[in-house]
C-alpha positions in Angstrom: 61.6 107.6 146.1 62.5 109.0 142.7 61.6 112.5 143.6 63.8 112.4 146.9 66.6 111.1 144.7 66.0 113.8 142.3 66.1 116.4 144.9 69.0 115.2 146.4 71.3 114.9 143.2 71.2 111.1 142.3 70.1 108.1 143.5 73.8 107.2 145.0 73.1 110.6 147.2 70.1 109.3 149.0 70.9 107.5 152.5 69.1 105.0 154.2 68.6 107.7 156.8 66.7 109.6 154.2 64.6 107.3 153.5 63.4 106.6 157.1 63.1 110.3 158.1 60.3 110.5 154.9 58.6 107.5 155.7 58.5 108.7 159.8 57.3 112.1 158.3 54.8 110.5 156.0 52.9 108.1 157.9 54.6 108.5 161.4 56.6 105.3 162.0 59.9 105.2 161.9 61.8 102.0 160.5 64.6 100.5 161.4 67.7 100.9 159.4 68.1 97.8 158.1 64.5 98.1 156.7 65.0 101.4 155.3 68.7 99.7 153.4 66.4 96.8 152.2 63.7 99.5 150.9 66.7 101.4 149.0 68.5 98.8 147.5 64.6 97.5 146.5 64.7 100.5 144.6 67.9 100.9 143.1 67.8 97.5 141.8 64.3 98.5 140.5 65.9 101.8 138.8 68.9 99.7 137.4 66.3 97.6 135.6 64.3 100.4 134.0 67.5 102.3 132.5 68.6 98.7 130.9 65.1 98.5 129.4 65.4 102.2 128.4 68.6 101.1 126.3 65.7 99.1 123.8 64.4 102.9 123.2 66.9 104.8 121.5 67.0 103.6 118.3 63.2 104.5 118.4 63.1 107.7 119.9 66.0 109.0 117.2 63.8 107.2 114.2 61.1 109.4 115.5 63.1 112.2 116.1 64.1 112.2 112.8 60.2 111.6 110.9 59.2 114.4 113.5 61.8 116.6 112.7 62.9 116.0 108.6 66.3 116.8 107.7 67.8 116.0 111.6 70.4 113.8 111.5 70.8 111.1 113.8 72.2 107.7 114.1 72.3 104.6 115.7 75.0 101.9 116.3 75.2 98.6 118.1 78.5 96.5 118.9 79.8 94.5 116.5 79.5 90.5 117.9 83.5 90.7 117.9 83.8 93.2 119.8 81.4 92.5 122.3 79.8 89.4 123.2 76.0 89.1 123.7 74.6 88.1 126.9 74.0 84.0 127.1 70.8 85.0 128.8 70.0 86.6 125.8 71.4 85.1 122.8 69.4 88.0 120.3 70.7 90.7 122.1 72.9 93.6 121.1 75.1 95.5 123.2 74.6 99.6 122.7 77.6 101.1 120.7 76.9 104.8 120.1 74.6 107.3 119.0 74.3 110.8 117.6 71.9 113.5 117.5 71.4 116.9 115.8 68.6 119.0 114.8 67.6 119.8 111.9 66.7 123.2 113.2 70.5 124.1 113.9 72.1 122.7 110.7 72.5 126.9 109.5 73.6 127.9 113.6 77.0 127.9 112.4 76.4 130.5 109.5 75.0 133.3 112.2 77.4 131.9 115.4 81.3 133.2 116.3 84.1 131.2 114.7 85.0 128.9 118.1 83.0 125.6 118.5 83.8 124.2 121.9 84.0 120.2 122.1 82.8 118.5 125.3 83.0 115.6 127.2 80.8 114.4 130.4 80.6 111.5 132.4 77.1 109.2 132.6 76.7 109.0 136.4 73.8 106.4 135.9 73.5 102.9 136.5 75.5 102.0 133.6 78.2 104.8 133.2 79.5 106.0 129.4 80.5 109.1 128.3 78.2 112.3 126.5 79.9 114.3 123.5 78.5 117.9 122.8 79.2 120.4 120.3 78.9 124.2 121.5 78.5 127.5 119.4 78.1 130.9 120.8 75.7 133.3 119.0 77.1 137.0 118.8 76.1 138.1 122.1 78.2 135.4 123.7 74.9 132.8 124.3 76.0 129.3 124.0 74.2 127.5 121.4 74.0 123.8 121.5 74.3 122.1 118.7 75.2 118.4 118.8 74.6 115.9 121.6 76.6 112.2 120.8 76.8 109.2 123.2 79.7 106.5 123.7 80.5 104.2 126.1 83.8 105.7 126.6 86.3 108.9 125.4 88.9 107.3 123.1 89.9 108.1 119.6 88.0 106.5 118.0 84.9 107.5 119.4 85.8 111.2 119.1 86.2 110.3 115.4 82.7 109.1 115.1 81.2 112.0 117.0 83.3 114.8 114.8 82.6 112.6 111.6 78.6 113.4 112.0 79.4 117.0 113.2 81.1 117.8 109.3 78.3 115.6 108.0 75.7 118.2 109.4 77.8 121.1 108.8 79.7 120.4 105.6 81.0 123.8 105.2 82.1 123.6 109.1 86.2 124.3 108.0 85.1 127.6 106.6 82.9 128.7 109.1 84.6 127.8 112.1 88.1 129.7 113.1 89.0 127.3 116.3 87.9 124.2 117.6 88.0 124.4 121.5 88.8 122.0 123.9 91.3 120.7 126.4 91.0 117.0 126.3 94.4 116.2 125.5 95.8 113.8 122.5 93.0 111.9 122.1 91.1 115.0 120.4 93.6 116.9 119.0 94.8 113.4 116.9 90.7 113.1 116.2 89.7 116.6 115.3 93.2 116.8 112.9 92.3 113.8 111.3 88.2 115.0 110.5 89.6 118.9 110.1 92.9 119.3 109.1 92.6 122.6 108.5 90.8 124.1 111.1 92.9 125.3 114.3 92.4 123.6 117.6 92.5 125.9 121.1 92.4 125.2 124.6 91.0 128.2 125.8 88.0 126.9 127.6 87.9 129.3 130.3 88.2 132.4 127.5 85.5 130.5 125.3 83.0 130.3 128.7 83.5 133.9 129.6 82.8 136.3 127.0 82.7 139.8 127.5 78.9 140.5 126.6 77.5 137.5 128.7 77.0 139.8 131.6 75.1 142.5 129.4 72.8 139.5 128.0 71.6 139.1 131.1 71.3 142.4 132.7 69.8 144.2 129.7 66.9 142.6 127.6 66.0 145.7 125.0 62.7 146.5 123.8 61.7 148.3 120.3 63.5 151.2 119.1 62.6 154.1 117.1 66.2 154.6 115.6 69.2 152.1 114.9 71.4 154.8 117.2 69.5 155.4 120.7 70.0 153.6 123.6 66.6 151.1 124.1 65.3 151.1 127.4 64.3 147.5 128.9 61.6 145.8 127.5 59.0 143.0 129.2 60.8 140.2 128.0 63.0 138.4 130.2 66.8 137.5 130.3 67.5 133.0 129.3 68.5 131.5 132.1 72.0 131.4 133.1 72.4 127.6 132.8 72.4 128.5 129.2 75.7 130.3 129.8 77.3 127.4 131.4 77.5 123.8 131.6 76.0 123.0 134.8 72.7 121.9 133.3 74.6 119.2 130.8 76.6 117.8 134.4 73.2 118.1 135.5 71.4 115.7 133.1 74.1 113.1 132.9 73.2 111.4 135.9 69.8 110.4 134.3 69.7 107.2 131.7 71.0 107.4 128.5 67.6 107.9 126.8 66.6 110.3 129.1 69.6 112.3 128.4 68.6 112.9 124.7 65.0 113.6 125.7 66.1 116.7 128.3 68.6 117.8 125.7 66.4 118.0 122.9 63.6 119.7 125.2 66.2 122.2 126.6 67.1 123.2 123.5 63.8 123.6 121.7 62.8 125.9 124.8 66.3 127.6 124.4 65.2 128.5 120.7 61.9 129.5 121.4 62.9 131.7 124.2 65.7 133.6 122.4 63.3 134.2 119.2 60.9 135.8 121.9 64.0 137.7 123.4 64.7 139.2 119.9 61.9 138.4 117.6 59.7 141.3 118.5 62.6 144.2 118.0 63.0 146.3 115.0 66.3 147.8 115.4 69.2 147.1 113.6 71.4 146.2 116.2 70.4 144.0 119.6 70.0 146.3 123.0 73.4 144.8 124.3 75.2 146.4 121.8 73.2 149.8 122.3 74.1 149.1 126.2 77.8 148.4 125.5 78.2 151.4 123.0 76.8 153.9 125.9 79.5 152.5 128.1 82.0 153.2 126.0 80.9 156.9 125.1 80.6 157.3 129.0 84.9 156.2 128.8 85.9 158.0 126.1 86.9 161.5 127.9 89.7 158.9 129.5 91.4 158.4 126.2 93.3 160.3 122.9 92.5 159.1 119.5 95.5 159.6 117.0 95.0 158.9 113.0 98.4 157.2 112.3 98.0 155.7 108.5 94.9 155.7 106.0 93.5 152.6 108.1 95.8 152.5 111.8 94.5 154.4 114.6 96.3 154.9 117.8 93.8 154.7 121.4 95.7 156.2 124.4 94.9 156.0 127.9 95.5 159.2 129.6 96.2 158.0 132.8 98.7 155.4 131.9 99.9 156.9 128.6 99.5 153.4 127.0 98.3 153.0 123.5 96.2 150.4 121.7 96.7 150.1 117.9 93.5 149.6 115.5 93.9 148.3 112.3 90.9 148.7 110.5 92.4 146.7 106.9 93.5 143.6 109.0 90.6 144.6 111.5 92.5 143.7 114.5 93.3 145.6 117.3 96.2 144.8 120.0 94.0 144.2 123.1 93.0 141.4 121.5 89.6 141.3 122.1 88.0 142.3 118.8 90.6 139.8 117.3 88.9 137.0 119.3 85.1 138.2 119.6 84.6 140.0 116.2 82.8 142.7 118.6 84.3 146.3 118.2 86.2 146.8 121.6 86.7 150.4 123.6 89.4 151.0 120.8 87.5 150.0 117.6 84.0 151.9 119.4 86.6 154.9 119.6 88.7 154.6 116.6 85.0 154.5 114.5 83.5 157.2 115.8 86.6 159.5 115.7 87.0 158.6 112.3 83.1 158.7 111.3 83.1 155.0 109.6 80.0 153.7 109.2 79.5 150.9 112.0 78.4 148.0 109.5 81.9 148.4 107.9 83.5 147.1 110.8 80.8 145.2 112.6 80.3 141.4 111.6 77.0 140.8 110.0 76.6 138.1 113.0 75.6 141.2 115.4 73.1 142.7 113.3 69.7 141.4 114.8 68.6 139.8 111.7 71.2 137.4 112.1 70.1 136.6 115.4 66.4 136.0 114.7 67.6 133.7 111.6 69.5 132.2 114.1 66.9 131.2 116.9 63.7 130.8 113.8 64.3 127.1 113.4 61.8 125.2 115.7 62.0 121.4 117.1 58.9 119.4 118.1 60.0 117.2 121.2 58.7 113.5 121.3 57.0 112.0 123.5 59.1 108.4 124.8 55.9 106.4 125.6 55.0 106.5 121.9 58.1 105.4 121.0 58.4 101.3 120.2 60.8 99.0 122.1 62.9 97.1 119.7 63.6 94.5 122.5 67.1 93.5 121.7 69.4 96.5 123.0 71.0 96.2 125.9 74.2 98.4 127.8 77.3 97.5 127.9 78.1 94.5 130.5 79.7 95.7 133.3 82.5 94.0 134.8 81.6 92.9 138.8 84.2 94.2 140.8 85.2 93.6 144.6 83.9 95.7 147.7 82.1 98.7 147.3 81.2 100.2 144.0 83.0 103.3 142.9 81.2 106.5 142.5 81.8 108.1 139.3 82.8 112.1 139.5 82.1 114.5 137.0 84.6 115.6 134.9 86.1 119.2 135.9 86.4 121.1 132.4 85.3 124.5 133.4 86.8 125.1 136.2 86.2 123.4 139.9 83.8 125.5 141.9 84.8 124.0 145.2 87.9 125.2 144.8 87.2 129.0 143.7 85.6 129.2 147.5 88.3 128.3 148.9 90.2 131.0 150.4 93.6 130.8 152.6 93.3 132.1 156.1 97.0 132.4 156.1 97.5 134.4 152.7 94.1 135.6 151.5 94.9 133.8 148.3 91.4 132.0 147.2 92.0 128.2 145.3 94.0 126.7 148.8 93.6 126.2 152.4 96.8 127.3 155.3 97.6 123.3 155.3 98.4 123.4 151.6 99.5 127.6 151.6 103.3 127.7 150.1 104.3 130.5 152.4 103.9 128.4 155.2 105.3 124.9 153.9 107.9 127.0 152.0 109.0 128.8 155.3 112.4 127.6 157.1 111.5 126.4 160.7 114.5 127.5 162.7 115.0 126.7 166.3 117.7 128.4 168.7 119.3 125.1 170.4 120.0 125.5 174.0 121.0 123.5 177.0 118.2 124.6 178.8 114.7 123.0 177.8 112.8 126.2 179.1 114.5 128.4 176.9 113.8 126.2 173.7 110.4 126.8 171.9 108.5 123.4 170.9 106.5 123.9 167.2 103.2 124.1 169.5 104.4 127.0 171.0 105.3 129.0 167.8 101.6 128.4 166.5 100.5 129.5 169.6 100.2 126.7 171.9 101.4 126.0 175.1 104.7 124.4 175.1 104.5 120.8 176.8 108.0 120.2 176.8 108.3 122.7 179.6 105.7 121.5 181.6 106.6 117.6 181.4 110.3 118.7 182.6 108.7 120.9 185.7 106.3 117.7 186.8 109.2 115.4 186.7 111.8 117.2 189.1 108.4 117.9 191.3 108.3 113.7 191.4 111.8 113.1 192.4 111.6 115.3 195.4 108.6 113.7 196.6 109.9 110.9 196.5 112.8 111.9 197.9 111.4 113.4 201.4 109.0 110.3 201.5 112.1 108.2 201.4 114.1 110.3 204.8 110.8 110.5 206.4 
């Protein structure tokens, strides 16, 4: 039953249906429905029972996590008896406040990382709901990093406080490192993150922060050794990361397990995720990764289109020859007006251009981020994974109570941060336009209906006949003067 619920997304995704179809297939009778219900809710009820006693776990597994693992930081928190009550069943308990988690392995990821951390929030889809608060670096070739995991039982102020309160206590020197926090939760974090960072600059450019511009080359081109720091590298044996690690959809992925098991998948995904990038990089010797020897062939391959002019001792003017427009470099601000060195720290078309029409050496104007012994200091640390049956049961915490509502329970959707997929395949049959369907397309609703009036109902249109059905109106009319002149002749005869 668990690994049909797996499959299927969730436990709330498997039908009763489901369940009889498996048990037909398995031993060849079919139940009845009402038997196959009663099995299901048997084992929801079992389920809800084992993520309550999973609850008694945590503070264990992060103790363990910690002795494992020296230097990690992690805590643990129960309720105070103010704020929530214990059960009267169990008068020892103590409700589950909050908990935090992060390795000791990526206390120095900032140090070799971009300067945007993104802040995130998911919904628990599990028995007993509660919200998950991550902390997200990108390493220089636009590979998100993990680097904090928190839990809560809900988003509010306050709890933002606490998880961006252990986020400067692992990274102290986080305000210098870090040029943007990024999110687009609203008040609750902006009012938080001032109030922990009142220095550091907040962004909502979620969708800029998830699509970088050398995410594609990181997973088409995986380099191996080079002989010199300037030739292009030809693909190696070694294998792109997943793209899960690119996104988020493995994070909306784990939420709908328990709350321990959440921590145990994160901490495993990310120990692989280390472990595989070192592999990815480890084993070269050049000075620079292969996506930037990839890039920096693409841009020679462009620069025929485009006229570099020396303007000052450190501006340089790009222009297109197609479109005559120029980009402006600025080599003493290093900026350039596209933008996109400003925002990456990665030479652009312009910089690439600018440099080699100017013969600066490339580690003047290249971050030390993107030089590949960044990125194997980077992805060295290790973490060693624990195993949860070892872990003790300190037999007192419990979730938070949930408050028994009328009719049926309400299904809890994840929360849409980084953009809805459902909707990008949508596409309008009326406009071509993709995010909207014809019913909700603004040409049509936006359009004037206008109907010539006439005395005549055969000459007047109905709204079915403009969209291409027949026109009733007409046909009613045509059936009723048929009617009267029946009866009519039945009436002289």
């Amino acid at each position: 039953m668990g690994q049909l619920a797996n499959s299927r997304g969730g436990r709330d995704a498997v039908k009763p249906k489901d369940v009889s179809d498996i048990i037909k297939e398995k031993f060849g009778v079919k139940p009845s429905y009402m038997t196959a219900w009663r099995a299901l809710s048997t084992f929801r009820k079992q389920r809800k029972e084992e993520d309550s006693s999973s609850y008694m776990k945590i503070d264990g597994y992060l103790q363990a996590f910690a002795e494992t693992n020296a230097g990690s930081l992690v805590v643990f928190q129960h309720h105070d008896g103010a704020e929530a009550p214990p059960r009267p069943t169990k008068p020892k308990a103590k409700v589950f406040a909050r908990a935090f988690l992060c390795p000791k392995a990526l206390h120095e990821a900032l140090r070799y990382c971009r300067g945007s951390l993104l802040l995130s929030v998911f919904l628990i889809t599990s028995a007993f709901g509660g919200v998950v608060f991550t902390a997200t670096a990108q390493d220089a070739m636009g590979d998100n990093v993990p680097v904090a995991i928190a839990l809560a039982p809900a988003e509010t102020e306050s709890e933002w406080c606490f998880f961006l309160d252990h986020i400067k206590r692992a990274f102290p020197d986080l305000e210098r490192s870090v040029s943007s926090l990024v999110h687009n939760r609203g008040e609750e974090l902006t009012r938080a993150a001032h109030a922990v960072f009142p220095t550091c600059p907040q962004s909502n450019e979620v969708e800029v922060f998830m699509r970088s511009p050398l995410t594609r080359n990181s997973a088409e081109t995986v380099a191996a050794p080079e002989t010199s720091a300037g030739s292009l590298v030809a693909p190696g044996a070694a294998g792109p990361s997943p793209p899960l690690y690119s996104s988020m959809q493995w994070m909306e992925a784990l939420c709908a397990k328990a709350p321990l098991m959440i921590l145990v998948c994160w901490v495993s995904q990310v120990a692989r995720m280390l472990y595989q990038r070192y592999e990815r990089y480890g084993h070269l010797s050049s000075e620079y990764p292969a996506e930037f020897h990839s890039l920096a062939a693409e841009y020679e391959g462009e620069a025929s289109r485009f006229d570099v002019v020396r303007t000052s001792e450190t501006e340089f003017e790009v222009i297109d020859h197609n479109t005559s427009a120029g980009r402006v470099v600025n080599f003493a601000k290093q900026t350039c007006t596209c933008g996109e060195y400003d925002v990456s720290r990665f030479p652009c078309l312009h910089v690439f251009l600018a440099v080699t029409h100017a013969g600066i050496v490339q580690t003047d104007v290249i971050p030390r981020m993107f030089l590949m012994t960044s990125l194997k200091a980077l992805y060295a640390g290790r973490i060693t994974p624990i195993d949860i049956d070892t872990v003790p049961s300190d037999g007192v915490t419990i979730p938070q109570p949930l408050p028994k509502t009328r009719g049926r329970p309400r299904k809890v959707q994840q929360i849409q941060q980084f953009g809805d997929p459902k909707q990008e395949k949508l596409s309008c049959s009326v406009c071509g336009v993709k995010g909207h369907n014809k019913r909700t397309c603004k040409r049509v609703t936006d359009a004037p209906v206008q109907i010539a009036r006439s005395s005549s109902v055969s000459e007047v249109p109905s709204g079915d006949e403009a969209n291409g059905q027949e026109d009733t109106a007409f046909l009613v009319s045509q059936c009723k003067e048929l009617l009267d002149f029946l009866k009519l002749g039945l009436t002289v005869s």
